[in-house]
N, C-alpha and C positions, 0 to 999 in steps of 0.2 A: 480475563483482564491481565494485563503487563504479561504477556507470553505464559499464561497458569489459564485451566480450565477453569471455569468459573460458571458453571451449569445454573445454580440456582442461590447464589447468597452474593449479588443480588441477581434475580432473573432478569438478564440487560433484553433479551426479547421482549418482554413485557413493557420494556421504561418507553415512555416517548423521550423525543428527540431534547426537550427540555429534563427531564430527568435523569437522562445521560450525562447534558453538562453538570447536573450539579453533581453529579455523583463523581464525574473525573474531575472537577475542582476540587474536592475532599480529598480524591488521593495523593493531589501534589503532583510533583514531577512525573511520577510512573503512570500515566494514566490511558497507555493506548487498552482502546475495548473493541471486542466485539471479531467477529472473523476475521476483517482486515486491519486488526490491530490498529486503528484509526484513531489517533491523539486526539486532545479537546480541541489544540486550534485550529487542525484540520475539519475538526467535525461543525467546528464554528464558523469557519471560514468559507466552506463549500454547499453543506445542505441544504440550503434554500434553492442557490445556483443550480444543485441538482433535481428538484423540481418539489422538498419533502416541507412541511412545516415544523415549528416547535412542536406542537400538538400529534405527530405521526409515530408511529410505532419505530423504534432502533431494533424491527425484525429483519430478517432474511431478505426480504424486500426493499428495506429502506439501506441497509447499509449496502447492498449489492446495488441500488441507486446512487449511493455517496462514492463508491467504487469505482463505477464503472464511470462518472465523471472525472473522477482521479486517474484513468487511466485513458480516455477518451481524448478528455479536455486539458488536463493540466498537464498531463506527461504524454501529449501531443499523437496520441494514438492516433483519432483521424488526420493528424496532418501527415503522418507515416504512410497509413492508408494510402490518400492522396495522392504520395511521390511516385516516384519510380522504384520504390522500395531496393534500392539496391545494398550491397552488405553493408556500407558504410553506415547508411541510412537505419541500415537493420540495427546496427552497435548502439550506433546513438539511443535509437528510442528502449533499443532493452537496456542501455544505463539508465535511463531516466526512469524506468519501473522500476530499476532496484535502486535509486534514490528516490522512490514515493516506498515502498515495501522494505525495510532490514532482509527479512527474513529470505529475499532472493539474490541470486549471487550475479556478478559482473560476467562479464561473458569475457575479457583479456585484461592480463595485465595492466594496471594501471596506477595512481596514487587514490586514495580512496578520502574520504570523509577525514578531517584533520591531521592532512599531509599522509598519513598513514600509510606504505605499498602493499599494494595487494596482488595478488596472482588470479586468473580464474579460476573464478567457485568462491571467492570469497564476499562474503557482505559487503559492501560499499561502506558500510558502519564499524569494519572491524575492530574492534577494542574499543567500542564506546557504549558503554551502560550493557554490557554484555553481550551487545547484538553476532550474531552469527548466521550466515546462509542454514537454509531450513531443505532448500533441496539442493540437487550438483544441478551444475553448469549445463549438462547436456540436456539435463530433463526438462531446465526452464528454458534453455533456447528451443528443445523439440517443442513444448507447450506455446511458445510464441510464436512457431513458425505453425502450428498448427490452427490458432485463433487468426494469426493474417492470411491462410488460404481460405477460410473458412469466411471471412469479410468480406 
C-alpha cells in the first residue's frame, strides 16, 4: 500500500474488489494498492470495463486484469500496436505509461506533472507526494520495446 510492502495487515490478495474500495477510502488521499499501485478512482473507474466484478478477488489476476486495461486501453497500447509504431509513436505511448505508472520514468526531456522539468529517467510526477522513477530509462524503454515485438 502507498509505495510500503504491505504482505498481510491487510492481506489486499484476499479483499475482493469491494473491499479494496473501502479500505482505500479509509486511507485518504494515500491510497494506491496493490502491485500496480492502482488509486481508488482508478480502481473505481475501470474494473468492471476490465471484465472483474465487486465480488472478484484484488489477486494477481484481477489487478493484472485492471492493468493490462490501463495499459491496453486507456494509455492506448493497442492503438500503438496498430500504427506504424514509428519512434515518435514510440515516445508518445511510453509517456502515457509513465503518466498511468509514477514509479516509470519519461524516456526525453520534457516539462512533467505541474510544470515541473524533467530530464530522462525522471517520473513524470517528480516532486509530487514523493513520487520517483523506480527503474532508468534504458531498462523501461528496453522492457517496452520488448513487450511491442513480442505483440
Amino acid at each position: 500500500v502507498d509505495r510500503a510492502k504491505n504482505e498481510n495487515q491487510p492481506n489486499l490478495v484476499s479483499m475482493t474488489i469491494s473491499q479494496i474500495q473501502a479500505y482505500q477510502h479509509s486511507l485518504g488521499g494515500r491510497n494506491a494498492c496493490g502491485k500496480y499501485q492502482i488509486v481508488k478512482g482508478t480502481l473505481a473507474a475501470y474494473y468492471e470495463i476490465a471484465g472483474l466484478s465487486a465480488s472478484d478477488l484484488f489477486n494477481a489476476d484481477g489487478q493484472d486484469k485492471v492493468a493490462y486495461y490501463l495499459l491496453m486501453a486507456v494509455r492506448k497500447g493497442q492503438d500503438f500496436l496498430d500504427s506504424d509504431r514509428s519512434e515518435a509513436r514510440f515516445i508518445e505511448f511510453a509517456l502515457a505509461v509513465a503518466q498511468e505508472w509514477a514509479a516509470l520514468p519519461v524516456l526525453e526531456a520534457m516539462t512533467g506533472h505541474r510544470n515541473v522539468p524533467l530530464q530522462r529517467g525522471d517520473s513524470y510526477y517528480k516532486g509530487t507526494a514523493g513520487n520517483r522513477a523506480l527503474v532508468d530509462a534504458d531498462t523501461y524503454e528496453a522492457a517496452l520495446k520488448k513487450f511491442i515485438n513480442e505483440s
